[in-house]
C-alpha positions, 0 to 999 in steps of 0.5 A: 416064086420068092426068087421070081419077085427079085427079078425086079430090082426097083432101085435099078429101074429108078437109077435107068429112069434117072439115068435117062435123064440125065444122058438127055440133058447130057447130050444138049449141053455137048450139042450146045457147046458144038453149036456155039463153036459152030456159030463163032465160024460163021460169024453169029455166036447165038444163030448157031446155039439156038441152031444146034438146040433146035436140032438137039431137041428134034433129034432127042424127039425123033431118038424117044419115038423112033430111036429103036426102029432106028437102031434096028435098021442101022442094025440091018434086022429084020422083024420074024414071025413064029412060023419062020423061027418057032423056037425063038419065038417059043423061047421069047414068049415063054421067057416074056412070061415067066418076067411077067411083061409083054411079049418082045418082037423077035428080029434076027439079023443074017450074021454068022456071028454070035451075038444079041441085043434088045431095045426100045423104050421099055417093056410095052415098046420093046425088040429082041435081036438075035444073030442068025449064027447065034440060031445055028450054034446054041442049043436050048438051053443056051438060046434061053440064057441069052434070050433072058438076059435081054429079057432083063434089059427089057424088064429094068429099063436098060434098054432105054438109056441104051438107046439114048446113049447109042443115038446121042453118040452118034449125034456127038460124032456127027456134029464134031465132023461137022466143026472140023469141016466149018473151019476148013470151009471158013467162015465169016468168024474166021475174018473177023478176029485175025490169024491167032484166033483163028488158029487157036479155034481151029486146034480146038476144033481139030482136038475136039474132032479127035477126042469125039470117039473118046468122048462116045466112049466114056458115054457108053462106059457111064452105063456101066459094066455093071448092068451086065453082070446084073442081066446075067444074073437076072437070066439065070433067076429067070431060066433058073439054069445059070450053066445055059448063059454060061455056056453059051458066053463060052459059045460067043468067047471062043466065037473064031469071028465075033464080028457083026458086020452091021456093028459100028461105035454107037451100037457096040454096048447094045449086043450081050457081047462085044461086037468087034474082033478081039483085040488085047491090051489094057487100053482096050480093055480100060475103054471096053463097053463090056466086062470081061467074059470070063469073069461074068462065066465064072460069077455064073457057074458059081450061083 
């Protein structure tokens, strides 16, 4: 019972609320900026600021309330009942408990990966997703190890700055095509201040077109790699059997198509592991949303 109470790190719940935050007010400053280049195009500096601040803080509404159901169905999930999955539905009820919070939907998307995530707002509001090649090739054990370590997410609050930081990557992309493509339409800015301003707007824009998947990434990594390792951790105080999630990362590592075909950018740091096919180098590894999964393994087998 004395190692149950440590599964609630306060600190971390309170770094998440504050994190949060700050990738909100985060996510208007970067629409702010877009937005203000956007009006200088055509030809109304403040029109386009106040545009991309009313449509920032009507996307940050609509991300709070449906952000999840968003993701889920960008996700392509679907919502299970007890009666079509009982094990995952035993595990998660049984995990719910033992981490003393409300009990997780259950979803399963139809992907012969193995891979898992969790989302929502917070313990009240909150989904489980699992693979249907995750069902297929873990045992129990293995099914409770990654089960509870989504349960961790949910139970500290990580899921919250992860579904902004998923919504926000998204908006950022979007609006930075959006720049690229106002200035190969034109504008009335464009007229107005002649050939070199004209120019030098269009390689900021270009540049800030190019750097925008960069830009989703140091977002992402702001997370940090760091909350990984703490939900594994947290999986195996819960499941007090730290050799299930560590099996079955080995399970996922040798993974032959890691895959999950419903997966893009702005989802990637959701799932338990990298969604996308395995790729070496240190430029993808510096820029990777998850910590290496032999490390985590061994930080598992050695508790």
């Amino acid at each position: 019972m004395k190692q149950q109470r440590k599964l609630v790190n306060f600190d971390e719940v309170r770094n998440n609320n504050l994190k949060s935050v700050f990738l909100f007010f985060l996510f208007m400053i970067i629409i702010a900026s877009i937005g203000m280049l956007i009006g200088f195009i055509w030809g109304s500096f403040w029109f386009g600021l106040i545009l991309a601040l009313i449509f920032g803080v009507v996307y940050g509404i609509i991300a709070w309330f449906a952000g999840a159901n968003m993701l889920l169905a960008l996700s392509k999930a679907k919502i299970v009942t007890k009666k079509e999955y009982p094990h995952l539905y035993h595990t998660i009820e049984g995990l719910s408990l033992a981490a003393g919070i409300p009990t997780p939907k259950a979803y399963v998307i139809e992907d012969e990966a193995l891979n898992a995530f969790a989302t929502g707002r917070g313990p009240k509001d909150s989904s489980i997703v699992v693979t249907t090649g995750l069902l297929k090739k873990l045992n129990r054990e293995e099914l409770e190890g990654v089960v509870a370590h989504e349960m961790y997410h949910i139970k500290n609050y990580d899921i919250r700055a992860m579904m902004i930081a998923a919504v926000m990557v998204g908006v950022i992309m979007l609006l930075s095509d959006l720049l690229l493509r106002s200035f190969l339409w034109g504008g009335k800015g464009n007229d107005r201040e002649g050939g070199n301003a004209q120019l030098i707007f269009i390689i900021i824009g270009i540049v800030l077109a190019i750097l925008a998947p960069l830009i989703a990434e140091l977002i992402r990594l702001s997370l940090s790699r760091k909350r990984e390792y703490s939900a594994d951790a947290g999986a195996a105080i819960l499941t007090r059997y730290p050799q299930g999630l560590a099996n079955a990362l080995k399970k996922i590592r040798d993974d032959p198509d890691p895959l999950v075909n419903t997966a893009n950018k702005a989802t990637a740091h959701l799932y338990i592991s990298s969604p996308f096919r395995k790729k070496g180098g240190w430029f993808q590894r510096m820029f990777s949303t998850h910590p290496p999964i032999d490390e985590r393994i061994s930080r598992l087998e050695a508790m």
